[in-house]
PDB file of N, CA, C and O in Angstrom, chain B, residues numbered from 101:
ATOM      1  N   UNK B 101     111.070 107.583 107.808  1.00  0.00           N
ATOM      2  CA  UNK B 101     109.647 107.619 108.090  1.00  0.00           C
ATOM      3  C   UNK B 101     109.012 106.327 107.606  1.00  0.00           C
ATOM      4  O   UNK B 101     108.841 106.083 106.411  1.00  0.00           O
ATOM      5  N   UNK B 102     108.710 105.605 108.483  1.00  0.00           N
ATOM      6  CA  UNK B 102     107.634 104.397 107.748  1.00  0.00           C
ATOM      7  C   UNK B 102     106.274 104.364 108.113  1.00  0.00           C
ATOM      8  O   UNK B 102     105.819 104.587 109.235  1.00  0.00           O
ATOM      9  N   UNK B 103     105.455 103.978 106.756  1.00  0.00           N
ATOM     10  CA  UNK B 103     104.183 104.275 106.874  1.00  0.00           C
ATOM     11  C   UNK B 103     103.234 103.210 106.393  1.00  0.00           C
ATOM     12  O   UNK B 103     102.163 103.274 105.788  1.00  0.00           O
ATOM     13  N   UNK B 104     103.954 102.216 106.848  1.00  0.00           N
ATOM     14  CA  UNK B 104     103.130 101.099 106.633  1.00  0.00           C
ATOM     15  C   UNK B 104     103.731 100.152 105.293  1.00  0.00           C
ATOM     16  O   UNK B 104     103.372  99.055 104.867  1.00  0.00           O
ATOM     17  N   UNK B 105     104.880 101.168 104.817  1.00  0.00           N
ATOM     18  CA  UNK B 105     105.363 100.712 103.050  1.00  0.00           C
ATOM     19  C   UNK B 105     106.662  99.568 103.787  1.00  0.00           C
ATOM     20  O   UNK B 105     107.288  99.774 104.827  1.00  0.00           O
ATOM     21  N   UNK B 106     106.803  98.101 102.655  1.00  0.00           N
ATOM     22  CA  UNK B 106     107.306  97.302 103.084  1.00  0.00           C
ATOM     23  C   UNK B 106     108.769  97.997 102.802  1.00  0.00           C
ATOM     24  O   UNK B 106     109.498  97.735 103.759  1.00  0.00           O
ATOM     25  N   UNK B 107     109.502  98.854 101.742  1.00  0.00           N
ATOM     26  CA  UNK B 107     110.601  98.899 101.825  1.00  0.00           C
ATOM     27  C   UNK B 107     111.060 100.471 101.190  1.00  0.00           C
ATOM     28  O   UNK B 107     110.754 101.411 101.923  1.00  0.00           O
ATOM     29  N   UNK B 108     111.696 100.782 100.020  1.00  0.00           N
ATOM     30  CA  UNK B 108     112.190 101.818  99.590  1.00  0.00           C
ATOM     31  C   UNK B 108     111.762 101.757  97.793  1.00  0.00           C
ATOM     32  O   UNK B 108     111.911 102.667  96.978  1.00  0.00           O
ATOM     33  N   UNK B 109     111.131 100.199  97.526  1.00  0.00           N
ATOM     34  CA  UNK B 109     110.504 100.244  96.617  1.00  0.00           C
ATOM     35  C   UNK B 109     109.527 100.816  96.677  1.00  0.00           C
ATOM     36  O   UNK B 109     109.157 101.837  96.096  1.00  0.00           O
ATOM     37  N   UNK B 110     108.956 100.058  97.532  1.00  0.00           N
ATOM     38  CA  UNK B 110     107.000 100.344  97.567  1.00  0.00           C
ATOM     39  C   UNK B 110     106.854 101.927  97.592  1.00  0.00           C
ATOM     40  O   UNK B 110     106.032 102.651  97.030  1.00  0.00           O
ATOM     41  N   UNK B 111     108.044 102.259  98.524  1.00  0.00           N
ATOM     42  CA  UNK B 111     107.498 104.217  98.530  1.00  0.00           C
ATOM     43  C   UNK B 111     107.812 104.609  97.291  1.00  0.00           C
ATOM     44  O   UNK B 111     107.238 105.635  96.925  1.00  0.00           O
ATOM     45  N   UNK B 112     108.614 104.062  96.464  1.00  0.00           N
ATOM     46  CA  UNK B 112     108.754 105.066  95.203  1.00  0.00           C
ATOM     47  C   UNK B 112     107.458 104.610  93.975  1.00  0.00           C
ATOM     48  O   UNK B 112     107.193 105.198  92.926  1.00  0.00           O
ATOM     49  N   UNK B 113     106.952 103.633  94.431  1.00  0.00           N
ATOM     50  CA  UNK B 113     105.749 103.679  93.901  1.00  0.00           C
ATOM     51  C   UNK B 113     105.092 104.495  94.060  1.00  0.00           C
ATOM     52  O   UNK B 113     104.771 105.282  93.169  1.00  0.00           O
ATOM     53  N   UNK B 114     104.704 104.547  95.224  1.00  0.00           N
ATOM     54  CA  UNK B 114     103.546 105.445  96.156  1.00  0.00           C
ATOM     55  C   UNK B 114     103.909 106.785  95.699  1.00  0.00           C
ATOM     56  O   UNK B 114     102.938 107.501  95.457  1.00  0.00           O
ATOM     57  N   UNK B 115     105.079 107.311  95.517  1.00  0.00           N
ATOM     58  CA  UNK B 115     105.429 108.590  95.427  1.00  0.00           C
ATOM     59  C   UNK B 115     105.404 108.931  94.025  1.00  0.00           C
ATOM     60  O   UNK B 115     104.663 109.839  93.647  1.00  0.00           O
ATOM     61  N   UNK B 116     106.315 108.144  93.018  1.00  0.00           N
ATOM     62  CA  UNK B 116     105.659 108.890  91.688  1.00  0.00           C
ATOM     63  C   UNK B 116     104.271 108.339  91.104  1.00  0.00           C
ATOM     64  O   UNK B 116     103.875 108.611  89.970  1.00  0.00           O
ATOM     65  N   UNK B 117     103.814 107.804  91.709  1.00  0.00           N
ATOM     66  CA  UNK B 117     101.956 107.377  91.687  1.00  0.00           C
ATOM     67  C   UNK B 117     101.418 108.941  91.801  1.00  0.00           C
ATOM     68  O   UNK B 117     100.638 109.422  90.979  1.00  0.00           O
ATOM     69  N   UNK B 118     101.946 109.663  92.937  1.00  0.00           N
ATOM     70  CA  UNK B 118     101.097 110.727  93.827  1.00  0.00           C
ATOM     71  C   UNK B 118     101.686 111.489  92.674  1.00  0.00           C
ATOM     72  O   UNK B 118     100.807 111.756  91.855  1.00  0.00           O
ATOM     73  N   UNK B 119     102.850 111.922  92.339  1.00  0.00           N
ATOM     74  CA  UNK B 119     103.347 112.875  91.658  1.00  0.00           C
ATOM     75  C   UNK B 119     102.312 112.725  90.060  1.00  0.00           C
ATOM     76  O   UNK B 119     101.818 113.611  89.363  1.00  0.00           O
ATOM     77  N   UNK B 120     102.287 111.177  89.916  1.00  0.00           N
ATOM     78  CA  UNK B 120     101.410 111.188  88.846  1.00  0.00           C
ATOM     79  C   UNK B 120     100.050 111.844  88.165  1.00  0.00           C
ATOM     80  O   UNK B 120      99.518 112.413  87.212  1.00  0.00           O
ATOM     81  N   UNK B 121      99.911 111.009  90.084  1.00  0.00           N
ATOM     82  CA  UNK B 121      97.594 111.677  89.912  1.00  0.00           C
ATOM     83  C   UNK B 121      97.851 113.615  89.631  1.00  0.00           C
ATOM     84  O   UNK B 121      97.382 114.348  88.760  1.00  0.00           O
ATOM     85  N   UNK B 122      98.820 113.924  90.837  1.00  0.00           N
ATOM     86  CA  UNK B 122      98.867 115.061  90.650  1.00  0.00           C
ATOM     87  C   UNK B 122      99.278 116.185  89.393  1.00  0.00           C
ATOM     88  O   UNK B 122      99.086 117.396  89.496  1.00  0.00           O
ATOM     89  N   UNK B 123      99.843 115.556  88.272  1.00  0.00           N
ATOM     90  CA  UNK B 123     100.299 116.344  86.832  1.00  0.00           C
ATOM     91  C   UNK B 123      99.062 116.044  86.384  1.00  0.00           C
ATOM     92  O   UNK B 123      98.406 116.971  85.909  1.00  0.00           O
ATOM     93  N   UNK B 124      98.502 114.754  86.433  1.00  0.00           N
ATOM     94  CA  UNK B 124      97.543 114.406  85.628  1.00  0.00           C
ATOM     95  C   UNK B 124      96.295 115.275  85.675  1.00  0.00           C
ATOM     96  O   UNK B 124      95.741 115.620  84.631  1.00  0.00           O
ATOM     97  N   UNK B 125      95.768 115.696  87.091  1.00  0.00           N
ATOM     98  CA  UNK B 125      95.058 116.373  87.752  1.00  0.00           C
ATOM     99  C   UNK B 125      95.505 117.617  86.872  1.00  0.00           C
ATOM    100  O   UNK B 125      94.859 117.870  85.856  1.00  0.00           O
ATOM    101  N   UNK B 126      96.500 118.333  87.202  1.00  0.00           N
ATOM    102  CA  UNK B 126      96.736 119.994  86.598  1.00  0.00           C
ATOM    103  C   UNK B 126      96.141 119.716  84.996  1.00  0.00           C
ATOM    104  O   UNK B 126      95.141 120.110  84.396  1.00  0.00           O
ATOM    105  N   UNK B 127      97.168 118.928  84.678  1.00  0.00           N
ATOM    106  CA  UNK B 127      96.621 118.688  82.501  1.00  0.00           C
ATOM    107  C   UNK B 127      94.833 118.749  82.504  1.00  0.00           C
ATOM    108  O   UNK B 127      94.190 119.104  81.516  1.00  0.00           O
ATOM    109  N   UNK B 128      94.334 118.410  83.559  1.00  0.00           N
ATOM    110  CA  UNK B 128      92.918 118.797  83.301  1.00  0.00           C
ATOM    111  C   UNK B 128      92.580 120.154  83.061  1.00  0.00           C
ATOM    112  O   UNK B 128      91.944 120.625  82.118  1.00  0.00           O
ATOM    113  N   UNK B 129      93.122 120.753  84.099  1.00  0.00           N
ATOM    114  CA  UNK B 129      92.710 122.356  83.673  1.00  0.00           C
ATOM    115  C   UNK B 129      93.628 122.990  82.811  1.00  0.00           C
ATOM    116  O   UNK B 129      93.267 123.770  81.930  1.00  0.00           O
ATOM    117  N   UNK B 130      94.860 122.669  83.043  1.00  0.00           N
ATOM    118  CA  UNK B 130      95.788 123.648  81.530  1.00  0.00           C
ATOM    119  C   UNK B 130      96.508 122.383  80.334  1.00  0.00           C
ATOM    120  O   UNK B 130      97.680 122.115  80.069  1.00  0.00           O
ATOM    121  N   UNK B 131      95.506 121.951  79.941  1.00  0.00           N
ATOM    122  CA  UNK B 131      96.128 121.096  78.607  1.00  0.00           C
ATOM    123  C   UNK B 131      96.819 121.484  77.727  1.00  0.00           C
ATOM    124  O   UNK B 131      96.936 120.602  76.877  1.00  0.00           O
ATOM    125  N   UNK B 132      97.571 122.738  77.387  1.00  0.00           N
ATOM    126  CA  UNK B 132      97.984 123.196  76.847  1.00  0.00           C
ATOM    127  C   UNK B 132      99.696 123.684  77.479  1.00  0.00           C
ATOM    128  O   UNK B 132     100.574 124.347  76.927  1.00  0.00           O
ATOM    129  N   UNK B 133      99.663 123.145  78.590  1.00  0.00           N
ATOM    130  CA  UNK B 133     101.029 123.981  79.519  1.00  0.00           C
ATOM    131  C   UNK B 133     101.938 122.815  78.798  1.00  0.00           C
ATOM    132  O   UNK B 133     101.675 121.613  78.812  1.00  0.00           O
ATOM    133  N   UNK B 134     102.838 123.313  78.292  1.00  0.00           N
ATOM    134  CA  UNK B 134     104.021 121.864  77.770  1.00  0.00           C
ATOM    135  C   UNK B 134     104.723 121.439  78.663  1.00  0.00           C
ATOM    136  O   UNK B 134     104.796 120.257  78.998  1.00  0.00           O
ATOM    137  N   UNK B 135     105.645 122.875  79.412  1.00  0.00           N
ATOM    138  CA  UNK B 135     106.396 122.227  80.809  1.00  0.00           C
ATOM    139  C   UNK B 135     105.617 121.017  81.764  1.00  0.00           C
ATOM    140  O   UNK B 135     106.399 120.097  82.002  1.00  0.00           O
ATOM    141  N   UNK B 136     104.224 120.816  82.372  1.00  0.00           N
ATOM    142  CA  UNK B 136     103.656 120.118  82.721  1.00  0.00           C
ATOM    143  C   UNK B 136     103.416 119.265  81.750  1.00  0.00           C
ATOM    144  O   UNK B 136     103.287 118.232  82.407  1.00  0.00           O
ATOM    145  N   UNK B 137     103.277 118.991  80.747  1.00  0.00           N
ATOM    146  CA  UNK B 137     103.065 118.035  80.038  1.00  0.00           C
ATOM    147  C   UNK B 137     104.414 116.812  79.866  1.00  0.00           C
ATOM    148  O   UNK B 137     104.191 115.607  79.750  1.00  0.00           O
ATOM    149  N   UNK B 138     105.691 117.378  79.880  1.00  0.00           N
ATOM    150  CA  UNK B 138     107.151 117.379  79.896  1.00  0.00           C
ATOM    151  C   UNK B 138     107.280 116.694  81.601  1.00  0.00           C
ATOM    152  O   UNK B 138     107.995 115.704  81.761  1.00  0.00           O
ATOM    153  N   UNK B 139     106.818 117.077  82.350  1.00  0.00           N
ATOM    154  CA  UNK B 139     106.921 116.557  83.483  1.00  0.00           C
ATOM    155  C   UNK B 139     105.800 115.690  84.077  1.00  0.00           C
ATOM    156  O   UNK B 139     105.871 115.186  85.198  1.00  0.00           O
ATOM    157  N   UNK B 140     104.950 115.582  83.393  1.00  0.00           N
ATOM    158  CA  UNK B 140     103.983 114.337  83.417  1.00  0.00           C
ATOM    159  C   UNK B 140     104.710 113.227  82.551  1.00  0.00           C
ATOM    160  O   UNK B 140     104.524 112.039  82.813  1.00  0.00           O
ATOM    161  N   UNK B 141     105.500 113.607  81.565  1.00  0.00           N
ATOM    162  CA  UNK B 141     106.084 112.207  80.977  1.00  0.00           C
ATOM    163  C   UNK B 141     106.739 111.842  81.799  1.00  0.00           C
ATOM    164  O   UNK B 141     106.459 110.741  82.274  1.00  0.00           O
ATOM    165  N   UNK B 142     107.829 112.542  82.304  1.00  0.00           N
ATOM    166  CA  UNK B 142     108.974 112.520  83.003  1.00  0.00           C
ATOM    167  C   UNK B 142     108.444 111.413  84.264  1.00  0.00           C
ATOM    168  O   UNK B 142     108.805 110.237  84.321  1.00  0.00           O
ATOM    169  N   UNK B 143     107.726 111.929  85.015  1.00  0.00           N
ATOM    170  CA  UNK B 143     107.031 111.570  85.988  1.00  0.00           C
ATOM    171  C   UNK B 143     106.022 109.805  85.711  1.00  0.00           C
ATOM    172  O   UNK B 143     105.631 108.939  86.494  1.00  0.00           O
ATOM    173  N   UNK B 144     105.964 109.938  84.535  1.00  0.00           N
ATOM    174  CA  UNK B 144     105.205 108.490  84.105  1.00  0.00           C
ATOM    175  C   UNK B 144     106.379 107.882  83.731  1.00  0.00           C
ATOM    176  O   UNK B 144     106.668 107.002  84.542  1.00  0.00           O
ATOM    177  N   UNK B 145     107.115 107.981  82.905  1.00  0.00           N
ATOM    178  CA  UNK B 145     108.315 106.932  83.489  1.00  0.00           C
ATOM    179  C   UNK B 145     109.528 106.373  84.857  1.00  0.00           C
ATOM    180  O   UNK B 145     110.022 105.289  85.169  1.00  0.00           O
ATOM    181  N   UNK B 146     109.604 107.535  85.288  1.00  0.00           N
ATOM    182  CA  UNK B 146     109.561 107.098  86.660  1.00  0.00           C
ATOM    183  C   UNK B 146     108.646 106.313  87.370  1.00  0.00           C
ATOM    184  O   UNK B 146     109.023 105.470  88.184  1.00  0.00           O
ATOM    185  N   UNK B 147     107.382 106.549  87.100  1.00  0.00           N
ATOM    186  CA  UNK B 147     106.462 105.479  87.811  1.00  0.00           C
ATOM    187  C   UNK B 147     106.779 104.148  87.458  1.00  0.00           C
ATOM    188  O   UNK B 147     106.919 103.308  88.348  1.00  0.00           O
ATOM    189  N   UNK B 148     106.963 103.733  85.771  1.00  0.00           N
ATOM    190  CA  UNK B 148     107.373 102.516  85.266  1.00  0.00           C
ATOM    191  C   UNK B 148     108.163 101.714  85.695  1.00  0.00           C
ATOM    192  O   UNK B 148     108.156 100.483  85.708  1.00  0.00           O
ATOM    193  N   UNK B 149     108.911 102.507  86.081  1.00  0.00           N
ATOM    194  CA  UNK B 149     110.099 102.311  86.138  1.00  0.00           C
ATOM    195  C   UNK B 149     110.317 101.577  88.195  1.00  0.00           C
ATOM    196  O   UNK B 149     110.779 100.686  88.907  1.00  0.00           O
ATOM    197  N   UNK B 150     109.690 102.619  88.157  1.00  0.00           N
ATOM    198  CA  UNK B 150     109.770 102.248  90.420  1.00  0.00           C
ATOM    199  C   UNK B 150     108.531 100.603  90.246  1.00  0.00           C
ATOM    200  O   UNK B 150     108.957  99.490  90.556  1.00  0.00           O
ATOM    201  N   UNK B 151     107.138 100.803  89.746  1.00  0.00           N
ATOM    202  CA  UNK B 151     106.669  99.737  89.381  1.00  0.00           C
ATOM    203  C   UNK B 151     107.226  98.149  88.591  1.00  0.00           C
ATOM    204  O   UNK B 151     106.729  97.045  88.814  1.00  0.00           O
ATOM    205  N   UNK B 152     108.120  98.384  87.856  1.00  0.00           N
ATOM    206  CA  UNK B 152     109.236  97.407  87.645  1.00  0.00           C
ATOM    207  C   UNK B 152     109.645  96.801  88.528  1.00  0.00           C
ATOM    208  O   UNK B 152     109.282  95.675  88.870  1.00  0.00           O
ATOM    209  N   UNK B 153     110.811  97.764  89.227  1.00  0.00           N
ATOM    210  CA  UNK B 153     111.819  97.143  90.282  1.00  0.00           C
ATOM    211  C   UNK B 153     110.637  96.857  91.342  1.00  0.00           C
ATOM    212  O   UNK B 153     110.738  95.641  91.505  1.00  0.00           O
ATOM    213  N   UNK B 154     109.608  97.287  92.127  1.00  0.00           N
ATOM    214  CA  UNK B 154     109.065  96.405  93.098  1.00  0.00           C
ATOM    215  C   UNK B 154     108.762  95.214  92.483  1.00  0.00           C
ATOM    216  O   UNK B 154     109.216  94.181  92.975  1.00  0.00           O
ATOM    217  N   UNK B 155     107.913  95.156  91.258  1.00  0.00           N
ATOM    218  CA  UNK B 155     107.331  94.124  90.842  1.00  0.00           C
ATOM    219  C   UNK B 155     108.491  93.057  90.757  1.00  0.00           C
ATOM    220  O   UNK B 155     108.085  91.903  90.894  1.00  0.00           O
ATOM    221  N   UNK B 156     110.062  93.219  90.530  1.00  0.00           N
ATOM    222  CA  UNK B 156     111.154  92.110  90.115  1.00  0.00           C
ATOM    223  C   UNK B 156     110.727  91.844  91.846  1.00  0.00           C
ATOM    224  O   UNK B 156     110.210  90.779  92.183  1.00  0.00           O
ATOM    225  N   UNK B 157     110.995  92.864  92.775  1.00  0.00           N
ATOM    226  CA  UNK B 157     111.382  91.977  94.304  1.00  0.00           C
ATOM    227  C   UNK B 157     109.838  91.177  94.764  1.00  0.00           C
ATOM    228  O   UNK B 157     109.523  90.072  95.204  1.00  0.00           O
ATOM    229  N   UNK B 158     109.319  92.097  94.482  1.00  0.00           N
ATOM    230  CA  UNK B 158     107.740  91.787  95.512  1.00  0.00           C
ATOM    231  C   UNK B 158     106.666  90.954  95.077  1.00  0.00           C
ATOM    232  O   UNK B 158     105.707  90.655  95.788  1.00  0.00           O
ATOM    233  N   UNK B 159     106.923  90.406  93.335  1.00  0.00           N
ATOM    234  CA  UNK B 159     105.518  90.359  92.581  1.00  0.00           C
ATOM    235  C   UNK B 159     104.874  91.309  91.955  1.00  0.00           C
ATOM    236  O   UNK B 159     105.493  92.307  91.586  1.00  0.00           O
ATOM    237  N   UNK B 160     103.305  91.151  91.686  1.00  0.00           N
ATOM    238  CA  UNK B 160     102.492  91.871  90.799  1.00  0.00           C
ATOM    239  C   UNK B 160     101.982  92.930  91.915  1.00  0.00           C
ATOM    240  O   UNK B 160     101.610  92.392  92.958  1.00  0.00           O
ATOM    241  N   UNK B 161     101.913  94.137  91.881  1.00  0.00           N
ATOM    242  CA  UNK B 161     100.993  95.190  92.232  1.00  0.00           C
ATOM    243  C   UNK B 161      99.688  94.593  92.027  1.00  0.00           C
ATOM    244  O   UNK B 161      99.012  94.150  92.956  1.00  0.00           O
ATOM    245  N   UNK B 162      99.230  94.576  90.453  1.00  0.00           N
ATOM    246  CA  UNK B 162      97.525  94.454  90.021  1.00  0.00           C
ATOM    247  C   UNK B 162      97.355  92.640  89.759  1.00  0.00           C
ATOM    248  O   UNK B 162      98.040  91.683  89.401  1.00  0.00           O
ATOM    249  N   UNK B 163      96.529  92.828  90.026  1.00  0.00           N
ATOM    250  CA  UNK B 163      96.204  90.789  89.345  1.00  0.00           C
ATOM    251  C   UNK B 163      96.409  91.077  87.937  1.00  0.00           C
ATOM    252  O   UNK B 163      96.750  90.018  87.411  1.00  0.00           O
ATOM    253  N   UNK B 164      96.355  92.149  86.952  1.00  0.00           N
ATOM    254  CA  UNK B 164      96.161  92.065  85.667  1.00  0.00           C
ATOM    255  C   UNK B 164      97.880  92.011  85.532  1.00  0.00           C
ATOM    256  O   UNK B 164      97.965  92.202  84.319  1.00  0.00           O
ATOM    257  N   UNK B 165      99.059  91.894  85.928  1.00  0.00           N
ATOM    258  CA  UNK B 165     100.257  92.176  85.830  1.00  0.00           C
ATOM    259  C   UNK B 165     100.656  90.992  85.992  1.00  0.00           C
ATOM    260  O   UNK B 165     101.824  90.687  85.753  1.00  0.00           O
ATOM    261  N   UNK B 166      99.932  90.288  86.342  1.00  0.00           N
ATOM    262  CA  UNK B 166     101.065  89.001  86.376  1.00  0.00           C
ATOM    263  C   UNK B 166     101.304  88.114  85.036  1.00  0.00           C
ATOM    264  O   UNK B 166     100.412  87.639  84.333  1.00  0.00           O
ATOM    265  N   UNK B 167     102.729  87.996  84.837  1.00  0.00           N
ATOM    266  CA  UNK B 167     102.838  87.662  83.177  1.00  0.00           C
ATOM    267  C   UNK B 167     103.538  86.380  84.073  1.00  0.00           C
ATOM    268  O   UNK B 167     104.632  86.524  84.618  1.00  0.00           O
ATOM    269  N   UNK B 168     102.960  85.438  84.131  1.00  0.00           N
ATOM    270  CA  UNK B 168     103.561  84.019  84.473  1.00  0.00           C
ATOM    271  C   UNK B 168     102.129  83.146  84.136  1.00  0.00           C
ATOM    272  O   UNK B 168     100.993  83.612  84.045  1.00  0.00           O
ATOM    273  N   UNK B 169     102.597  81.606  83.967  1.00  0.00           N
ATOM    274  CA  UNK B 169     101.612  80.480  84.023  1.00  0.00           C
ATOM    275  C   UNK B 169     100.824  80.158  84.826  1.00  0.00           C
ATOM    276  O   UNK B 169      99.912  79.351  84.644  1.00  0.00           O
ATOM    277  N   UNK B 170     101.073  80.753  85.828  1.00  0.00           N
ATOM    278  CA  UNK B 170     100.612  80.696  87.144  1.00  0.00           C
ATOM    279  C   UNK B 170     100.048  81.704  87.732  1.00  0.00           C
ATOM    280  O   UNK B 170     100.204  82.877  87.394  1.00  0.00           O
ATOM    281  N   UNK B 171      99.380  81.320  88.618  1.00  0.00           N
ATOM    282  CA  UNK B 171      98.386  82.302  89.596  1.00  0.00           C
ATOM    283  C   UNK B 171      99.043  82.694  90.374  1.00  0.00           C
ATOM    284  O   UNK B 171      98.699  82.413  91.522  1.00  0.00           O
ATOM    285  N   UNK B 172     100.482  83.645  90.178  1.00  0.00           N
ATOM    286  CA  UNK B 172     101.145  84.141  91.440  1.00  0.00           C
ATOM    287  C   UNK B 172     100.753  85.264  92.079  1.00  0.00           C
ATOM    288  O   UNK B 172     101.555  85.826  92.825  1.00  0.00           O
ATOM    289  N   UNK B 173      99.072  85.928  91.837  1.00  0.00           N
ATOM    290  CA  UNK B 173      99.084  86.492  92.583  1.00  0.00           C
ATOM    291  C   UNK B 173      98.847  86.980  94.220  1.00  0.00           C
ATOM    292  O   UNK B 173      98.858  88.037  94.850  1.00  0.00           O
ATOM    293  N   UNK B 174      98.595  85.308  94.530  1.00  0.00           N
ATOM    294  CA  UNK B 174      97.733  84.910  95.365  1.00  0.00           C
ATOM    295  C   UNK B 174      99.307  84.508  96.408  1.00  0.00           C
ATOM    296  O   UNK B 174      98.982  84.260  97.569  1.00  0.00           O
ATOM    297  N   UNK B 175     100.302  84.450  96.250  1.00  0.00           N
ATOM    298  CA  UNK B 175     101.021  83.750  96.638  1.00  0.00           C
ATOM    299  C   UNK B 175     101.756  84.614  97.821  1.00  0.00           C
ATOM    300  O   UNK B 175     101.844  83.829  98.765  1.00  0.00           O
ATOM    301  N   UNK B 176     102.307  85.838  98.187  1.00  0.00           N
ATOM    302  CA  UNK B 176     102.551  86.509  99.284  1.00  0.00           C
ATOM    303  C   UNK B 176     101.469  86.774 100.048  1.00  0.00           C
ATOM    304  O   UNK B 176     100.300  86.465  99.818  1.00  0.00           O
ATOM    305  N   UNK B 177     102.045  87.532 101.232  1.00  0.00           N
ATOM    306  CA  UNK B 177     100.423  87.613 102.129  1.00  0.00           C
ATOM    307  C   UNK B 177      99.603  88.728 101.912  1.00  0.00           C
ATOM    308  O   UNK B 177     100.180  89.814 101.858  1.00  0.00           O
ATOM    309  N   UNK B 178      98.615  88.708 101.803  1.00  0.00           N
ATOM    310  CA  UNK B 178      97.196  90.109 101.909  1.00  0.00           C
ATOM    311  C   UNK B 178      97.926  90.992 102.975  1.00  0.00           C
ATOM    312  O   UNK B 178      98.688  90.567 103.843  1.00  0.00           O
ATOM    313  N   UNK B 179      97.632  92.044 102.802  1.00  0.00           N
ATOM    314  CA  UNK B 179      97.843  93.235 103.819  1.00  0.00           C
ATOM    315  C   UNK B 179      97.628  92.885 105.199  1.00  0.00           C
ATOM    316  O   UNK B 179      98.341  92.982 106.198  1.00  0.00           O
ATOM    317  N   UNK B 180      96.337  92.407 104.976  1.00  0.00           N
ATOM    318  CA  UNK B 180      95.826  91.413 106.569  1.00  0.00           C
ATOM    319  C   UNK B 180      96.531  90.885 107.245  1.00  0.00           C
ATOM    320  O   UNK B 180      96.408  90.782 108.466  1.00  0.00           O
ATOM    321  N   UNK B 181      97.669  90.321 106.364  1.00  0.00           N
ATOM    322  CA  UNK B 181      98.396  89.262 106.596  1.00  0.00           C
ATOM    323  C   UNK B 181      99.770  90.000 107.098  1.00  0.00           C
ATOM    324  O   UNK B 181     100.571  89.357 107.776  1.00  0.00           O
ATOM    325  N   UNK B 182      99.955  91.006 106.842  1.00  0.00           N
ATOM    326  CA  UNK B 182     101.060  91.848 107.237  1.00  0.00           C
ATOM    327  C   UNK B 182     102.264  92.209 106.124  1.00  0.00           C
ATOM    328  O   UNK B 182     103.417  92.605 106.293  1.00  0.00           O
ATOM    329  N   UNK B 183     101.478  91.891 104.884  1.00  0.00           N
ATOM    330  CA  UNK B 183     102.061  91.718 103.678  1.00  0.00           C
ATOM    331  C   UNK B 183     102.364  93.599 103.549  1.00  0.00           C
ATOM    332  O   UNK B 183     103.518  93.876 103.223  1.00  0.00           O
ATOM    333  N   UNK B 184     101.432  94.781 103.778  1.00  0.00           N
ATOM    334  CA  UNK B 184     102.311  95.896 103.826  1.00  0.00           C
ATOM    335  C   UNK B 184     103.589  96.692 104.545  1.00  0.00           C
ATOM    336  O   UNK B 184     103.985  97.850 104.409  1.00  0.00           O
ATOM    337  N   UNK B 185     103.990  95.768 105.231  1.00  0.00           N
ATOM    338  CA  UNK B 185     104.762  96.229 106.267  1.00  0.00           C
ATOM    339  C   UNK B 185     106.353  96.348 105.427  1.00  0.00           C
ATOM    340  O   UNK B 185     107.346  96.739 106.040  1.00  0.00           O
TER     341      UNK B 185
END
């Protein structure tokens, strides 16, 4: 299925991102559930972790991520540009 994501990185961003908002979302109403709490960690390192490996192939996700001397964030193309594909 492609949905606009450039590869098999970008979706596992996208996906434990979603899995993210979504534990994060429940801990609002039951802050107290541990299993969800246990799988919100679980689930936040996986995100780290998928955010890593795109960031080694693709660059920075956020402008605040870029740990170089340089202004690399400017340097692949804008979405516009066909940079999500």
């Amino acid at each position: 299925m492609s949905c606009g994501y450039k590869d098999q990185l970008s979706m596992n961003v996208y996906e434990t991102g979603f899995a993210l908002d979504e534990a994060q979302l429940y801990l609002n109403t039951h802050p107290t559930d541990q299993e969800a709490m246990n799988y919100y960690q679980q689930v936040r390192r996986l995100n780290q972790d998928a955010v890593r490996a795109y960031e080694e192939v693709h660059g920075p996700l956020m402008f605040n991520q870029v740990n170089s001397n340089n202004w690399s964030w400017v340097k692949g193309p804008w979405p516009w540009e066909g940079g999500m594909r």
